[in-house]
C-alpha positions in Angstrom: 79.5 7.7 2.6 77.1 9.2 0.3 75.8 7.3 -2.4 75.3 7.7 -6.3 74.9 6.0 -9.7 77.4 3.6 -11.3 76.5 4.8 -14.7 78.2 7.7 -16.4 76.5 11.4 -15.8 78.0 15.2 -15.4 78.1 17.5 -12.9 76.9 21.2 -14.5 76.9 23.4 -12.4 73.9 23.5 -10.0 73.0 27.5 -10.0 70.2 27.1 -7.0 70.1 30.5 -6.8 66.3 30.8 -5.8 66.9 27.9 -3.0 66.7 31.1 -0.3 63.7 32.2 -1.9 60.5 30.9 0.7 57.2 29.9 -1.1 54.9 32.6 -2.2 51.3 32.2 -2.3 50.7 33.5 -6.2 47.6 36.1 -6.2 44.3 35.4 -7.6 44.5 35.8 -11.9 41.1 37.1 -13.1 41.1 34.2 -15.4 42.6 30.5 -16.0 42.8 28.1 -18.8 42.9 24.5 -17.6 44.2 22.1 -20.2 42.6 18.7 -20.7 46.6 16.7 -21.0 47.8 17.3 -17.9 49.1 14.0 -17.3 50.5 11.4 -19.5 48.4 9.1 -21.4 44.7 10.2 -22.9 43.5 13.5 -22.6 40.5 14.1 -20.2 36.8 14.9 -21.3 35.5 17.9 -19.9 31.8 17.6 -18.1 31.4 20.9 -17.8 29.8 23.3 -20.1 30.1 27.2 -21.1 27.7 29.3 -18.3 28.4 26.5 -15.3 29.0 27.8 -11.9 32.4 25.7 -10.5 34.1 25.6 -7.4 37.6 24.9 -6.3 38.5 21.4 -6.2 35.3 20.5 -8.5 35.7 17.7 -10.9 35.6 19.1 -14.4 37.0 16.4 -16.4 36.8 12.7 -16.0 39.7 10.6 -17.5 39.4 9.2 -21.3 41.3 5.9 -20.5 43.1 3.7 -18.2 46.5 5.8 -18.5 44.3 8.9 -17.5 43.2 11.0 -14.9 40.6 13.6 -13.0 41.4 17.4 -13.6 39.4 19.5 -11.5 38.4 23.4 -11.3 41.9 25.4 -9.4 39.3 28.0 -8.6 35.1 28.8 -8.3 33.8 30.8 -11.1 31.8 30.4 -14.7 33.0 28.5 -17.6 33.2 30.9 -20.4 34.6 28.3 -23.1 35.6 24.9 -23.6 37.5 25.2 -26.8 41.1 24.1 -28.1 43.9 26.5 -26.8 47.5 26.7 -27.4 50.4 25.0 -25.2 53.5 25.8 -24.4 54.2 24.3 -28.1 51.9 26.2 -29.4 50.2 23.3 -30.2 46.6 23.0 -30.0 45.2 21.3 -27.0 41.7 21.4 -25.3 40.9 23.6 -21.9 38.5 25.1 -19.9 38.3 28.8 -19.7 36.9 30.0 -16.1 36.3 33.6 -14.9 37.6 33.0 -11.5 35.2 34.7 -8.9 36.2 34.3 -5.5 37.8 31.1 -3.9 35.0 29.1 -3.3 35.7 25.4 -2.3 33.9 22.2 -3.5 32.1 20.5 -0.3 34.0 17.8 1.9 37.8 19.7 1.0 39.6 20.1 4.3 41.6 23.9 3.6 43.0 23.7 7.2 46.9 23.5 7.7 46.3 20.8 10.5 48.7 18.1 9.5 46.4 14.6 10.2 48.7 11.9 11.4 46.0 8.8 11.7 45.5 6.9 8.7 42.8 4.5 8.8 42.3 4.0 5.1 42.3 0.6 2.8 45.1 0.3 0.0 42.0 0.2 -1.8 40.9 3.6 -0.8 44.3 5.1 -0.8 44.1 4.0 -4.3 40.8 5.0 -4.8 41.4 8.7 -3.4 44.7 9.1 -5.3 42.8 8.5 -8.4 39.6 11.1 -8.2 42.4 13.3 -6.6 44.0 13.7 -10.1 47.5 13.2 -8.6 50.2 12.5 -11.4 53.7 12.4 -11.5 55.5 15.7 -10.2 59.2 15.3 -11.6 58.2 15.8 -15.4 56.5 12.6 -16.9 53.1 13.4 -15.2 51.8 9.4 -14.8 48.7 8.8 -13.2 49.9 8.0 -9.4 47.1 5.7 -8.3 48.6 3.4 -11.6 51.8 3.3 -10.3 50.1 2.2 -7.0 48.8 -0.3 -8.2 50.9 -2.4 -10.2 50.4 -5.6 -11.7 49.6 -9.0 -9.5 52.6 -10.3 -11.4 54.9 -7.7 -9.9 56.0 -7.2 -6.1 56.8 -3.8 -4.1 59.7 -3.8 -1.7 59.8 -0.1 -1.0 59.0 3.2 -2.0 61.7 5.5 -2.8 60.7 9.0 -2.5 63.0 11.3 -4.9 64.3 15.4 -3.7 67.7 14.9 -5.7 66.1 17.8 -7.9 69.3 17.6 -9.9 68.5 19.9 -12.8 70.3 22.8 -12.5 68.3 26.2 -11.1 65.4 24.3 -9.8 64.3 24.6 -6.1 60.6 24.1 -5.3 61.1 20.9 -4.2 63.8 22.0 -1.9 61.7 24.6 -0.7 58.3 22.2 -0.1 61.2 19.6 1.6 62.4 22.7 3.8 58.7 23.9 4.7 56.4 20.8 4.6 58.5 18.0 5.2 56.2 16.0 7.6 53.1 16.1 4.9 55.8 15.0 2.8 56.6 12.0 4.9 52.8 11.2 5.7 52.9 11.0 2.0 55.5 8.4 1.4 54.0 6.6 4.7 50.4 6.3 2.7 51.9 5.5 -0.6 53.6 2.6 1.5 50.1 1.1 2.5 49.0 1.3 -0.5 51.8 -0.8 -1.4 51.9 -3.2 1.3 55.8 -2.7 1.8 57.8 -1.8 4.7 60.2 0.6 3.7 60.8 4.0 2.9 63.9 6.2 1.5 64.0 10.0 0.2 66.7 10.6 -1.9 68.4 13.7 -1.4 71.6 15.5 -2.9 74.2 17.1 -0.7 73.4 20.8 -2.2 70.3 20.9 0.0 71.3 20.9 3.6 68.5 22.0 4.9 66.0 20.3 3.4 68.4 17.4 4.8 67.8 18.5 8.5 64.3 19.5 7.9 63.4 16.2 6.6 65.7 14.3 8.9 64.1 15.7 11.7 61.1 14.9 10.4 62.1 11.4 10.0 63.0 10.8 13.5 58.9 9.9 14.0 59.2 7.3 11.5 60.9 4.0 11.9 60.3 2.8 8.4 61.4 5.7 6.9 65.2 6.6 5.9 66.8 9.8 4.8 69.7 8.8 2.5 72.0 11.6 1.1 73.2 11.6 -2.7 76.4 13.1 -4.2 75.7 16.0 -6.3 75.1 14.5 -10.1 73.1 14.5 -13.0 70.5 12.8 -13.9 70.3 11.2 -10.6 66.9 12.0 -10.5 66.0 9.8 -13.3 64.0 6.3 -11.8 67.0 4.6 -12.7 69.4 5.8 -11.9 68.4 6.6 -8.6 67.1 3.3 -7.6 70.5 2.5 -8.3 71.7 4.9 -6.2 69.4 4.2 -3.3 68.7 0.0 -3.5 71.9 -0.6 -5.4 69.7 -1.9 -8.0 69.7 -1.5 -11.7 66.7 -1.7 -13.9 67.7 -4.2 -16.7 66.8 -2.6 -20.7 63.4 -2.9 -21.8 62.1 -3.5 -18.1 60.2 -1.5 -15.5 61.3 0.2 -12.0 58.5 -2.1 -10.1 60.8 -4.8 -11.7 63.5 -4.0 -8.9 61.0 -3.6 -6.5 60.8 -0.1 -6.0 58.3 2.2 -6.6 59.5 5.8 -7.0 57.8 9.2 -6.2 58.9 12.6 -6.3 58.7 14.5 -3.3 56.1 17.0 -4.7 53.9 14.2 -5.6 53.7 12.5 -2.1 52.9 15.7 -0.7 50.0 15.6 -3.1 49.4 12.3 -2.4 49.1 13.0 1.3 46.8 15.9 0.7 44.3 13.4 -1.3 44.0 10.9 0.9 44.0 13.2 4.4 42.0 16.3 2.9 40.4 15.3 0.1 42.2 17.8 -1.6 42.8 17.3 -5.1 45.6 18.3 -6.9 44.6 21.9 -8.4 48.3 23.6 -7.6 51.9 23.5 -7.0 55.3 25.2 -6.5 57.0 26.7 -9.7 60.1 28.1 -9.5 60.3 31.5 -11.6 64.5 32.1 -11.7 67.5 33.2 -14.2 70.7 34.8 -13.3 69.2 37.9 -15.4 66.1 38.4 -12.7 66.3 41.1 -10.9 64.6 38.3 -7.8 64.1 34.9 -7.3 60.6 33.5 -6.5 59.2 30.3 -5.8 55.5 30.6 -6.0 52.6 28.4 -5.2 50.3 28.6 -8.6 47.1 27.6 -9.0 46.9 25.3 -12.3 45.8 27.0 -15.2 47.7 30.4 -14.8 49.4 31.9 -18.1 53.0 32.0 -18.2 52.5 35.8 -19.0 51.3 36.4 -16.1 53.8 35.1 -13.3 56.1 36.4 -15.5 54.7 40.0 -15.1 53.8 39.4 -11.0 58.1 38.1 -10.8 59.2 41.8 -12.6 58.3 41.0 -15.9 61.5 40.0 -19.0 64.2 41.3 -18.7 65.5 43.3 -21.3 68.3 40.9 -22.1 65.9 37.7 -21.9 66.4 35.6 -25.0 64.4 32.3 -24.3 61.9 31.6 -21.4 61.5 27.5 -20.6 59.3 25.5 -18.3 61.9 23.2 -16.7 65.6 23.3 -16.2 68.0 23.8 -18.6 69.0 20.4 -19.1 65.7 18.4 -20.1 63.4 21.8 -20.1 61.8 22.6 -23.4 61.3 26.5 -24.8 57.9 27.9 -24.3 57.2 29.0 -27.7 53.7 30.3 -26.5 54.2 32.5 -23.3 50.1 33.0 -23.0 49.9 29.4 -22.4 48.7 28.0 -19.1 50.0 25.9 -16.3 49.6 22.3 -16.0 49.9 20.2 -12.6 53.6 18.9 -13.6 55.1 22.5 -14.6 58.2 22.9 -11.9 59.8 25.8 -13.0 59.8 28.9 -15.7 63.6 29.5 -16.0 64.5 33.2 -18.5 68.2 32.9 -20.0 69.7 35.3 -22.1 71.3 35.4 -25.4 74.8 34.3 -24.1 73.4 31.7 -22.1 71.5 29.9 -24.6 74.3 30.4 -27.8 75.3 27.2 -28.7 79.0 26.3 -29.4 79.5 25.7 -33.6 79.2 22.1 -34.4 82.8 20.4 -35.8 83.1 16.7 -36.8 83.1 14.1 -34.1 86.9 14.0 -32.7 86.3 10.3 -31.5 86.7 11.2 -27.7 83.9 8.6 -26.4 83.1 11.5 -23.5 79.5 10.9 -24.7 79.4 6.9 -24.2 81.1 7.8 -20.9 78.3 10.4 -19.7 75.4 8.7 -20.8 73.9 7.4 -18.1 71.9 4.5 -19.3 75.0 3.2 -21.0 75.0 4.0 -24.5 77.2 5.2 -27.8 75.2 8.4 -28.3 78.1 9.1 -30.8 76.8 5.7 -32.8 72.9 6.6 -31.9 73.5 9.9 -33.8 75.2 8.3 -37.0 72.5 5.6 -37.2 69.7 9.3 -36.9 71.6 11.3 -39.8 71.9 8.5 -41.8 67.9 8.1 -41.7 65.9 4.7 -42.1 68.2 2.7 -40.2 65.6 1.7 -37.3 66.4 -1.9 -36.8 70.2 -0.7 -36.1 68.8 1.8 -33.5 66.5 -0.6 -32.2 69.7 -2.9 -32.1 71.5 -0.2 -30.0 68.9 0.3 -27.8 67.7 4.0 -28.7 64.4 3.0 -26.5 66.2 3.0 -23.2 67.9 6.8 -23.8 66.2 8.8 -21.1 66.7 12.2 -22.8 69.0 13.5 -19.9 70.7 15.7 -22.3 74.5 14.2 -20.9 76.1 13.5 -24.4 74.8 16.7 -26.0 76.5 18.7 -22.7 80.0 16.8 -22.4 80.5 17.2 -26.6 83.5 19.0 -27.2 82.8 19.2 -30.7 80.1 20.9 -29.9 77.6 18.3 -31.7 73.3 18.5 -31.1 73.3 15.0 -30.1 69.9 14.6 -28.2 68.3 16.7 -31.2 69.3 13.6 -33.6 68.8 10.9 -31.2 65.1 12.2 -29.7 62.8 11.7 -33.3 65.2 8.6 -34.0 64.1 7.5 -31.0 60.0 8.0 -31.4 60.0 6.3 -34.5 61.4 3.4 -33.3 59.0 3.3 -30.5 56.3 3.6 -32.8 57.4 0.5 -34.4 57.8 -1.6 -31.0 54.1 -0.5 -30.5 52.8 -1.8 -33.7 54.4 -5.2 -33.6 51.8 -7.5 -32.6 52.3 -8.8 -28.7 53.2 -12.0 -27.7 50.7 -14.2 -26.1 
């Protein structure tokens, strides 16, 4: 029987209309702009300067904290400015500007598509590698990997839980990497699980992907530890959460951590970069973005160098379309607008999706009809109906803390299943960082 989450969630509908579409490799841009915040935590700090000569895979930036990481050069060329540049926000973050010339790699970087099967590193070098391999998190939040394989003494692993659900709705990359690199992908779980010191493996994968089900099934075969476990269609089943729970059967009590089941959870994309790290040295200077929208004249799923404006794939897809109304980086569910479309790639971008006017109109907002279909969608098990009162009615953080406003996961449920057609998540999301502020100023206890 396939499994899913206990815990409310919808079912929109999936539109995977680029899932036939097989990975491009993007061409060469004459220039790329690599942000400094391309993971979560502290930006890094550049150690490069305008008129150095990089190479591909070259360290560029060393990380600013412990919740930090490596970025490295996606390409060889000259550094024309380090300077503050516009996001996807439009808000003003620091990057690298290099005049790519050629596609010279850094020394020691194995380019070969040879998979390498032997692994005959520490947990401390897997660790180790991960780390000056600038991997982070590819499902969205963009944590530092070697962190999260490495957790606290106080804490035990039981398994890794390697996560293809890709339930937002029009994104495929990670069904396509599943489909075309599913051994690497494997490898990668297998590494992460030395790391670890556990002895068990599952990839999580909803029933809308059959063939990255047989692709990574077969793959499977040559691993015992490993299991390939197939998930209802539902959303947000690829949150941590909620898909330990689907997986283990385990649910993540408020105010605690995944590790605090035992599971450690990865996305697909990010053991492949994993894998790549620790077998070729490879750091993580690319990925697969999915460029789709019923109002594209073709689908793509292209491998992109980091550091490549939006404008640009945009133009190599077909360009707008003339009825394009709002271009985001994500699905449409937890996505956010690009405001800025000149603004570059980061290492965590899965997908530039263009809807048009009619897709994005929003229904006009009437008063709350009492229904409860919000309580009953939200997957973490909250009133989003109450959350949203306790918002609009400003100031009222100790009742929000109350309600627990810190474990919403911004899954975008309650705002989808209102009938009154009420912005929920657009009330609940500030209410929400304010409160967290406050949790992180209160002195810890010893």
């Amino acid at each position: 029987m396939k499994k899913t989450f206990r815990i409310g969630g919808v079912h929109p509908h999936d539109n995977k209309i680029s899932a036939g579409a097989a990975t491009e490799i993007f061409p060469p841009v004459e220039t790329v702009y690599v942000s400094m915040a391309q993971h979560l935590g502290a930006p890094a700090t550049p150690v490069v300067a305008v008129g150095d000569t990089v190479k591909a895979g070259q360290v560029i930036a060393e990380p600013a904290g412990f919740i930090s990481g490596f970025v490295h050069s996606p390409v060889s060329g000259t550094v024309k400015k380090v300077e503050p540049r516009a996001d996807i926000a439009g808000n003003m973050v620091p990057h690298v500007e290099i005049a790519v010339e050629g596609d010279e790699w850094a020394e020691g970087i194995d380019t070969t598509p040879d998979i390498i099967r032997d692994i005959p590193w520490t947990p401390e070098e897997i660790v180790e590698k991960v780390k000056k391999a600038g991997v982070v998190g590819l499902g969205g939040a963009s944590f530092p990997t070697h962190v999260k394989l490495a957790p606290p003494k106080d804490k035990k692993a039981e398994c890794v839980i390697l996560n293809g659900t890709e339930c937002e709705p029009y994104l495929t990359s990670d069904d396509r990497i599943m489909q075309e690199r599913p051994e690497e992908i494997l490898l990668g779980g297998v590494i992460m699980m030395k790391a670890l010191g556990v002895d068990r493996c599952y990839v999580g994968i909803e029933e809308n992907k059959p063939a990255a089900i047989a692709a990574m099934t077969k793959a499977a075969a040559a691993y015992s530890q490993v299991e390939i476990v197939t998930l209802k269609k539902r959303y947000p089943q690829g949150g941590e959460k909620q898909l330990i729970d689907a997986v283990i059967r385990r649910q993540v009590p408020s105010g605690a951590l995944p590790i605090d089941t035992g599971a450690v959870v990865q996305n697909v994309g990010t053991a492949l970069a994993v894998y790549e790290a620790v077998q070729k040295n490879r750091p993580l200077i690319d990925n697969v973005i999915t460029v789709t929208g019923r109002c594209m004249p073709v689908q793509h799923n292209y491998k992109v160098r980091i550091g490549t404006p939006m404008s640009k794939i945009l133009e190599v897809a077909g360009g707008l379309p003339a009825d394009a109304a709002k271009v985001i980086s994500g699905g449409p569910m937890m996505g956010r607008a690009v405001a800025n479309l000149d603004a570059a790639t980061v290492k965590a971008n899965g997908a530039i999706l263009v809807l048009t006017e009619k897709e994005t109109r929003r229904r006009p907002e009437s008063a709350c009809i009492r229904c409860s279909k919000c309580a009953s969608a939200c997957p973490m098990g909250l009133e989003p109906w109450l959350l949203n009162k306790l918002s609009r009615a400003g100031g009222r953080f100790d009742e929000l803390e109350q309600e627990r406003v810190f474990d919403c996961i911004e899954c975008g449920c309650c705002s989808f299943t209102c009938p009154a057609g009420i912005p929920l998540l657009d009330m609940i999301r500030p209410a929400k960082a304010e409160v967290l502020k406050i949790l992180r100023s209160r002195p810890k206890k010893q």
